[in-house]
PDB file of N, CA, C and O in Angstrom:
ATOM      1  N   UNK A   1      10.927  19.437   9.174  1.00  0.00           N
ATOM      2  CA  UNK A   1      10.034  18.630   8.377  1.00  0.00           C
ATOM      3  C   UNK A   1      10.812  17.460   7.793  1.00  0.00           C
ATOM      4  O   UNK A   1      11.907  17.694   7.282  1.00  0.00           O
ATOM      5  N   UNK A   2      10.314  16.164   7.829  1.00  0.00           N
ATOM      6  CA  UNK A   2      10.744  15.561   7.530  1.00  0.00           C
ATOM      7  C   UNK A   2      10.967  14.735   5.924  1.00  0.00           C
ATOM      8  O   UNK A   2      10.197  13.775   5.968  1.00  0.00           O
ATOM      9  N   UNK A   3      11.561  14.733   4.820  1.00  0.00           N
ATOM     10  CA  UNK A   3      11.313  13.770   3.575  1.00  0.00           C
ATOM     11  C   UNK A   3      11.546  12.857   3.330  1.00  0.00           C
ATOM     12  O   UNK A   3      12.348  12.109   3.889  1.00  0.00           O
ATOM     13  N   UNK A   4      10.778  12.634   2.242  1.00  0.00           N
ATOM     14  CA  UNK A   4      11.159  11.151   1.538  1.00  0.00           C
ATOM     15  C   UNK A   4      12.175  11.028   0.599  1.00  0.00           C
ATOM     16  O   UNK A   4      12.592  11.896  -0.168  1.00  0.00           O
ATOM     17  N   UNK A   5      12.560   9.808   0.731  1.00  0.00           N
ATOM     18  CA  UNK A   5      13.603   9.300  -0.463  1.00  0.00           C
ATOM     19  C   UNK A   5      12.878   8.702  -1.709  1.00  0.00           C
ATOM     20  O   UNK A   5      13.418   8.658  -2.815  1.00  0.00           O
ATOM     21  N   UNK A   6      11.403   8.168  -1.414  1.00  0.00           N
ATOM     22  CA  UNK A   6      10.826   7.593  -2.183  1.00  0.00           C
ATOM     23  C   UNK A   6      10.497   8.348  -3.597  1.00  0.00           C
ATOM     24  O   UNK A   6       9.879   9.374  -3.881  1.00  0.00           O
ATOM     25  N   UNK A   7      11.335   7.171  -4.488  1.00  0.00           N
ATOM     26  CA  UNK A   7      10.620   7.877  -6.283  1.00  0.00           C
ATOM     27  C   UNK A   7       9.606   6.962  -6.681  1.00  0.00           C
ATOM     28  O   UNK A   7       9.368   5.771  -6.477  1.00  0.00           O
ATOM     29  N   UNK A   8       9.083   7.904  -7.319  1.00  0.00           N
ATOM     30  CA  UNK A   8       7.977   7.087  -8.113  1.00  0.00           C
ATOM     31  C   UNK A   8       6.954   8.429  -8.447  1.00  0.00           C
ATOM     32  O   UNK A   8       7.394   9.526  -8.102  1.00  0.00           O
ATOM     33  N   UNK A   9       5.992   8.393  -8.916  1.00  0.00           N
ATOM     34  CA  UNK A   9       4.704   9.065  -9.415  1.00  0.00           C
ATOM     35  C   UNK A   9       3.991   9.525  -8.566  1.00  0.00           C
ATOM     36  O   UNK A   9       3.292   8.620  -8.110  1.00  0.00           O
ATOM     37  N   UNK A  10       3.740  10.708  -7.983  1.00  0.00           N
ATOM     38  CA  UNK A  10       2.468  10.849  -7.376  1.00  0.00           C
ATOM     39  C   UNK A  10       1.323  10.996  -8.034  1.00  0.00           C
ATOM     40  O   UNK A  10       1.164  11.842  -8.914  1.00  0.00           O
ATOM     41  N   UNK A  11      -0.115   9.660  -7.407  1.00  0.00           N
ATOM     42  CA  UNK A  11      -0.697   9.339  -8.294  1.00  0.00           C
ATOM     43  C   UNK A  11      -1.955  10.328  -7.390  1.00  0.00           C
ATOM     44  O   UNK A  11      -2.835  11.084  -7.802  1.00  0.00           O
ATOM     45  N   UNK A  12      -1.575   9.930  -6.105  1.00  0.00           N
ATOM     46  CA  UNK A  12      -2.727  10.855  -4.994  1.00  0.00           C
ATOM     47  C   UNK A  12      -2.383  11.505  -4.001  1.00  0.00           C
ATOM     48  O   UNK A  12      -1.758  10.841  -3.174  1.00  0.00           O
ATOM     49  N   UNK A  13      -2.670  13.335  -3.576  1.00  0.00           N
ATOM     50  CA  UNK A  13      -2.203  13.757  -2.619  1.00  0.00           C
ATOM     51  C   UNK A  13      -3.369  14.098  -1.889  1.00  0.00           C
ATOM     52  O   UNK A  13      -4.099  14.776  -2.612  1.00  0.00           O
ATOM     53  N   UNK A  14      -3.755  13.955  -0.994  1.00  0.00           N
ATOM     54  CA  UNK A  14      -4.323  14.985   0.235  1.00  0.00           C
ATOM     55  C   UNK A  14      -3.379  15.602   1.535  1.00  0.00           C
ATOM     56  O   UNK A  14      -2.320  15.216   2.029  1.00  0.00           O
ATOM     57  N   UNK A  15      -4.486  16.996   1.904  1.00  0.00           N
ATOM     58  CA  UNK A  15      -4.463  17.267   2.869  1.00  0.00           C
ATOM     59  C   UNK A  15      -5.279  17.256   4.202  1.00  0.00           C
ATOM     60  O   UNK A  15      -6.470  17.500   4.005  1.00  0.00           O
ATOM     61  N   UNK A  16      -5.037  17.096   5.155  1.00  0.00           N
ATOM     62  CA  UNK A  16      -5.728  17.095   6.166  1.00  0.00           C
ATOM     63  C   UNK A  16      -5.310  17.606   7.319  1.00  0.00           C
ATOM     64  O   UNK A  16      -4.283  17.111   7.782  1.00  0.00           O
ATOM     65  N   UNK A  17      -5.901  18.585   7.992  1.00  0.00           N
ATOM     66  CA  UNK A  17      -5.409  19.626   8.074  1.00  0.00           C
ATOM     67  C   UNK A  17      -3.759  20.116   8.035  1.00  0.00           C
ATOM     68  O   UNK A  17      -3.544  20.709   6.978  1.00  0.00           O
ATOM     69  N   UNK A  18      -2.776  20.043   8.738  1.00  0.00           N
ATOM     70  CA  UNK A  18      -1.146  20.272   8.597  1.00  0.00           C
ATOM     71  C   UNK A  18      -0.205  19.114   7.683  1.00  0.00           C
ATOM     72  O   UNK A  18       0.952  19.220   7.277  1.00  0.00           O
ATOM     73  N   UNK A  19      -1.000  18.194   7.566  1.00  0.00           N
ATOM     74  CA  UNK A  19      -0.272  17.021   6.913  1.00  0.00           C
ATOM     75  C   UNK A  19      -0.633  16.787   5.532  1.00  0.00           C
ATOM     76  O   UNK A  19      -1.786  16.675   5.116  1.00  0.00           O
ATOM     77  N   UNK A  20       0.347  16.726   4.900  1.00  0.00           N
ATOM     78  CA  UNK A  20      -0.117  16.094   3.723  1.00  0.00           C
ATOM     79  C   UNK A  20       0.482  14.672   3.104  1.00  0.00           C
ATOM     80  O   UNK A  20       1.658  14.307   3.125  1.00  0.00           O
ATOM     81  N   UNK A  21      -0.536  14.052   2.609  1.00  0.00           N
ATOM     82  CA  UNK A  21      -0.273  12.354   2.391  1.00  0.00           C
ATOM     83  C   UNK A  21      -0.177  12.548   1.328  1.00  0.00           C
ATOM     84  O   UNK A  21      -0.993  13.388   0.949  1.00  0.00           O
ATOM     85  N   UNK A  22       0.701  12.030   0.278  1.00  0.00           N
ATOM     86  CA  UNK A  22       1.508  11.153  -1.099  1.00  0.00           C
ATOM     87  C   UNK A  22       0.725  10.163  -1.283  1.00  0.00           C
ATOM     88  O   UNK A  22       0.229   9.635  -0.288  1.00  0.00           O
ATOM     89  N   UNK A  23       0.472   9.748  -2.375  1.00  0.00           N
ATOM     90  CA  UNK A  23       0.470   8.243  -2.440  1.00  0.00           C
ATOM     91  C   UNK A  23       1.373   8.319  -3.854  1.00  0.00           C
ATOM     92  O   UNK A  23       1.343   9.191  -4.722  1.00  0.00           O
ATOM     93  N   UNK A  24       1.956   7.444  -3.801  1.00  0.00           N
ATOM     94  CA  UNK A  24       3.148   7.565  -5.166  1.00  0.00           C
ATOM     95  C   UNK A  24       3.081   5.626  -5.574  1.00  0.00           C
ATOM     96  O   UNK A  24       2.951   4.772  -4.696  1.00  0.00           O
ATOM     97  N   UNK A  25       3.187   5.365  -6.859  1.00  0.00           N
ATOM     98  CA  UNK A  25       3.119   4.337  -7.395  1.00  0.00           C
ATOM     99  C   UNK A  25       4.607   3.635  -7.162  1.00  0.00           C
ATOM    100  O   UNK A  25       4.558   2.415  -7.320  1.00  0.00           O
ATOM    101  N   UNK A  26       5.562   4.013  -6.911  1.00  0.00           N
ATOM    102  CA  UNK A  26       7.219   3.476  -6.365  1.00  0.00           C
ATOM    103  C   UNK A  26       6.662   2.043  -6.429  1.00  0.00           C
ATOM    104  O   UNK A  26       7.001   1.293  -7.344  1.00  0.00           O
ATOM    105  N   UNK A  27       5.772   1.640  -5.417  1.00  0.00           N
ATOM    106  CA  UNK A  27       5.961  -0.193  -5.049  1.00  0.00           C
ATOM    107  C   UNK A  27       5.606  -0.685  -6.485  1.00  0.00           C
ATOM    108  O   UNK A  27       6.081  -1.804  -6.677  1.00  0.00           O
ATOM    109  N   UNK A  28       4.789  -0.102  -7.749  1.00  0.00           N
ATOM    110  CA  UNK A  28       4.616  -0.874  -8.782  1.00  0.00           C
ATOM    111  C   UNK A  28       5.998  -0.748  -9.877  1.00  0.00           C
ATOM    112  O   UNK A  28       6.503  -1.645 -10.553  1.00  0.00           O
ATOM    113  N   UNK A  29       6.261   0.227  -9.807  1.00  0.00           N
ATOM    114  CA  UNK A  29       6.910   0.863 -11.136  1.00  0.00           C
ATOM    115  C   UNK A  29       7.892  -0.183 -11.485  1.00  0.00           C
ATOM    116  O   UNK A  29       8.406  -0.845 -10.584  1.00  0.00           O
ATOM    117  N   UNK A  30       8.214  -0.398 -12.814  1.00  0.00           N
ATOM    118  CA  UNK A  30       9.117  -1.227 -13.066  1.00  0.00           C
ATOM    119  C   UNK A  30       8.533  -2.838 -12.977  1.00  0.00           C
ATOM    120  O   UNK A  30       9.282  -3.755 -13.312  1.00  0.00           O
ATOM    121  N   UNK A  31       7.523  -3.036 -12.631  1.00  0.00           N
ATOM    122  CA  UNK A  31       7.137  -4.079 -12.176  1.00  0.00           C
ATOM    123  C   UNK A  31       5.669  -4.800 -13.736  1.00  0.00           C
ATOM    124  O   UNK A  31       4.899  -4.336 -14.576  1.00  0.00           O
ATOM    125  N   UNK A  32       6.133  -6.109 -13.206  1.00  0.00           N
ATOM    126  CA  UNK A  32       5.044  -6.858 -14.295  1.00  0.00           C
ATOM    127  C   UNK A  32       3.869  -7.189 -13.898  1.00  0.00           C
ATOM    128  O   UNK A  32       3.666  -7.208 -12.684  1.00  0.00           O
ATOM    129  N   UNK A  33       2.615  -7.591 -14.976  1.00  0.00           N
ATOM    130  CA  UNK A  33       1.487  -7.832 -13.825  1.00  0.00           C
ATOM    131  C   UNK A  33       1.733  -8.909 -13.369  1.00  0.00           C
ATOM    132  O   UNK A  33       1.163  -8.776 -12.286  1.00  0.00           O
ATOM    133  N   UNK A  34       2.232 -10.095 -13.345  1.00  0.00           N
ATOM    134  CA  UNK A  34       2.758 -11.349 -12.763  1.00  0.00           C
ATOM    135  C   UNK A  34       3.209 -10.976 -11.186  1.00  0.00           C
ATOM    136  O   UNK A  34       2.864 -11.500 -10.126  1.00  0.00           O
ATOM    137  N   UNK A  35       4.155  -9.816 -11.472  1.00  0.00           N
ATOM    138  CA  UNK A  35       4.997  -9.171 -10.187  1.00  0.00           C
ATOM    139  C   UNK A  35       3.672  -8.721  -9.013  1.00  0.00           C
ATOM    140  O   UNK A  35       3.309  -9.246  -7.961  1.00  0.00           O
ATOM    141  N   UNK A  36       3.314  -7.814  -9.579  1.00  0.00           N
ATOM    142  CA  UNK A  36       2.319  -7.222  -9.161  1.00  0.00           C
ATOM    143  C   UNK A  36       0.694  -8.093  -8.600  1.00  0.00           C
ATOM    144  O   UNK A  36      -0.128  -7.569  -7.849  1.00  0.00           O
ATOM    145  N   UNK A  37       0.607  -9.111  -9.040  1.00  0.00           N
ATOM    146  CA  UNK A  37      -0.493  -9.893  -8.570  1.00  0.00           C
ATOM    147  C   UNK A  37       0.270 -10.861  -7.276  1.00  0.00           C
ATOM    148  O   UNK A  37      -0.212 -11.363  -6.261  1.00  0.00           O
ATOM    149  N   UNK A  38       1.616 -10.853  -7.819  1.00  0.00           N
ATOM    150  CA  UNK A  38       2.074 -11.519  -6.008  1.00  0.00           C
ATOM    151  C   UNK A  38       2.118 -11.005  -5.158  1.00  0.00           C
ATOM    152  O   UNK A  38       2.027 -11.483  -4.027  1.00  0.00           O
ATOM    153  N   UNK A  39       2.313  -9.553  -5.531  1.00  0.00           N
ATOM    154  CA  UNK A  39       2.730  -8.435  -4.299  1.00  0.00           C
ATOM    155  C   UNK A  39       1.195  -8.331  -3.820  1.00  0.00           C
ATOM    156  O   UNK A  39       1.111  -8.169  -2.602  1.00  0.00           O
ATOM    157  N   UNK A  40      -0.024  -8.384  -4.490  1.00  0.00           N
ATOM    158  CA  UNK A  40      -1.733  -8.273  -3.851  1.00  0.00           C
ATOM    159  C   UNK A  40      -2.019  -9.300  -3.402  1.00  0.00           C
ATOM    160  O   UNK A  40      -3.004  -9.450  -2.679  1.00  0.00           O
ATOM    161  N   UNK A  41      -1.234 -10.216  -3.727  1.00  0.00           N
ATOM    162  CA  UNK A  41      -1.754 -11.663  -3.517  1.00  0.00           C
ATOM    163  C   UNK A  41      -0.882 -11.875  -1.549  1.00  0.00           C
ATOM    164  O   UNK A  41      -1.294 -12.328  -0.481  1.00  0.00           O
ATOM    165  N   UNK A  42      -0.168 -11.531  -1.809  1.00  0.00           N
ATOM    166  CA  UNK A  42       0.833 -11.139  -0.164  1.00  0.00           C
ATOM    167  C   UNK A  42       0.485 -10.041   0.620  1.00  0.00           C
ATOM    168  O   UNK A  42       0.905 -10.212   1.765  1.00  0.00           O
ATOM    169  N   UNK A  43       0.097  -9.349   0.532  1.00  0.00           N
ATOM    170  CA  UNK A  43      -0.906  -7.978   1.056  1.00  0.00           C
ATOM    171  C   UNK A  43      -2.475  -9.382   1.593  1.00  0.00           C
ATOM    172  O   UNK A  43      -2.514  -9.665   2.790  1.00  0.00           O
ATOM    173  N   UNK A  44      -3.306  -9.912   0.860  1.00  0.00           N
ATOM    174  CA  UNK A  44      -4.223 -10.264   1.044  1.00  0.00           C
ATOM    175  C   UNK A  44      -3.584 -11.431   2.207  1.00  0.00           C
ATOM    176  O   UNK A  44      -3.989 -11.379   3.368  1.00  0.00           O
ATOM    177  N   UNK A  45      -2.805 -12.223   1.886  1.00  0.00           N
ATOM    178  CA  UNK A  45      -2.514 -13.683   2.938  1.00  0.00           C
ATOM    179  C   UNK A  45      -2.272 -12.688   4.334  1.00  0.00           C
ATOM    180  O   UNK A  45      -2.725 -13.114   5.397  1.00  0.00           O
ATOM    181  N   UNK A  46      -1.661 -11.563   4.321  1.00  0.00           N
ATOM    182  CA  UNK A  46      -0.903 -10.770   5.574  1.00  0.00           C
ATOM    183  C   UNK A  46      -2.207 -10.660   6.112  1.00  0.00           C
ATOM    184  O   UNK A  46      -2.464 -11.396   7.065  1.00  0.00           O
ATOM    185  N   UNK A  47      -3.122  -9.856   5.681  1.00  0.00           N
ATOM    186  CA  UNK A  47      -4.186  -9.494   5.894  1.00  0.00           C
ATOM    187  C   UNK A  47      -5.205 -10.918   6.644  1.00  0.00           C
ATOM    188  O   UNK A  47      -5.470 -11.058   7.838  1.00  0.00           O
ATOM    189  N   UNK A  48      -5.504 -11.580   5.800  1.00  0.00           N
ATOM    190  CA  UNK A  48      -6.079 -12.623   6.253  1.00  0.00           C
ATOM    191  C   UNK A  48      -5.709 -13.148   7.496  1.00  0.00           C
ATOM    192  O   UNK A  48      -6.579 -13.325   8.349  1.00  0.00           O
ATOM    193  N   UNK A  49      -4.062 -13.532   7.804  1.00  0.00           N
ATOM    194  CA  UNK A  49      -3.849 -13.750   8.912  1.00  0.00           C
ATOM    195  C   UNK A  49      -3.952 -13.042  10.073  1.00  0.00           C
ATOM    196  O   UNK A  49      -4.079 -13.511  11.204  1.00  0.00           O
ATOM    197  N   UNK A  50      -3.881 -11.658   9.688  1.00  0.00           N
ATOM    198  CA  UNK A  50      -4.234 -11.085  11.353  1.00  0.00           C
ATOM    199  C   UNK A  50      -5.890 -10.908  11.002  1.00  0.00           C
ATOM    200  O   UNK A  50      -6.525 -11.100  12.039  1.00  0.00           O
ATOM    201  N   UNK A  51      -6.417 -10.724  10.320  1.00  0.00           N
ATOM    202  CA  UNK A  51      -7.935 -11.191  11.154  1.00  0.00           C
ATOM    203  C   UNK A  51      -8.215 -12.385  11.685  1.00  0.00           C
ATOM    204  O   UNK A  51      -8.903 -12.455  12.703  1.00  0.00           O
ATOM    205  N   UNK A  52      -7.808 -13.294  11.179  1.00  0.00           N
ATOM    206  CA  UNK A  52      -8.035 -14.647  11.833  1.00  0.00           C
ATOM    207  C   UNK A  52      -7.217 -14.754  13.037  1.00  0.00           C
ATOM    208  O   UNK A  52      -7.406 -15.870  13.522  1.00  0.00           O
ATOM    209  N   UNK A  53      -6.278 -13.980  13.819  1.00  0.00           N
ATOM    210  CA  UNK A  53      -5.657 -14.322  14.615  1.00  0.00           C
ATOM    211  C   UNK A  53      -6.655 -12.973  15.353  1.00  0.00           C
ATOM    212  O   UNK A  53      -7.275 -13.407  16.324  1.00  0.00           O
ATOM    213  N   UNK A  54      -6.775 -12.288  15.231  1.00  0.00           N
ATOM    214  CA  UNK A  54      -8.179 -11.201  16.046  1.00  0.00           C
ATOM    215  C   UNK A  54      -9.203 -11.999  16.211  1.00  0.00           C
ATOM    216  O   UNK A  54      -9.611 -11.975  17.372  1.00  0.00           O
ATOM    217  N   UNK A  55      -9.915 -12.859  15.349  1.00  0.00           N
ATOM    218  CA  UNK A  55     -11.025 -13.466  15.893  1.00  0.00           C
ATOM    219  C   UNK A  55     -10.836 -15.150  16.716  1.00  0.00           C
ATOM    220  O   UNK A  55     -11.664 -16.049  16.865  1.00  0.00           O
ATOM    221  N   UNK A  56      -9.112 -15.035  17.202  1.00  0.00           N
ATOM    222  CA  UNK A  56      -9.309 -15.694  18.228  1.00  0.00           C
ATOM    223  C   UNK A  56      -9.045 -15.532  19.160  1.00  0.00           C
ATOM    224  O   UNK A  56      -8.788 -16.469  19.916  1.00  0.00           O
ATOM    225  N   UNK A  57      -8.988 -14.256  19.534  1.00  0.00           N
ATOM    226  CA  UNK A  57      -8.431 -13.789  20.522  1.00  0.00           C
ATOM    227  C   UNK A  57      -9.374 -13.169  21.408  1.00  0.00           C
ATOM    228  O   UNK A  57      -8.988 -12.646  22.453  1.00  0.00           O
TER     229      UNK A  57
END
């Protein structure tokens, strides 16, 4: 089985069936909302660009 190194909070776990998913807050922690609205704000441009590069394809 394999682990993580990742710290931070687990904020959400599921299972499904043999696996189970983490979600842990690590990418915020320590972080400002200034920080944190660039990091959504870069998630959204990433995003944006591959749909727009799917709908020309």
């Amino acid at each position: 089985m394999k682990t993580s190194t990742i710290e931070g909070n687990i904020v959400e776990e599921y299972k499904i069936g043999n696996t189970t998913i983490k979600i842990c807050d690590s990418a915020y922690k320590d972080k400002t909302p200034e920080d944190i609205e660039r990091i959504l704000k870069r998630i959204m441009e990433i995003g944006i660009r591959i749909y727009e590069k799917e709908m020309k394809e």
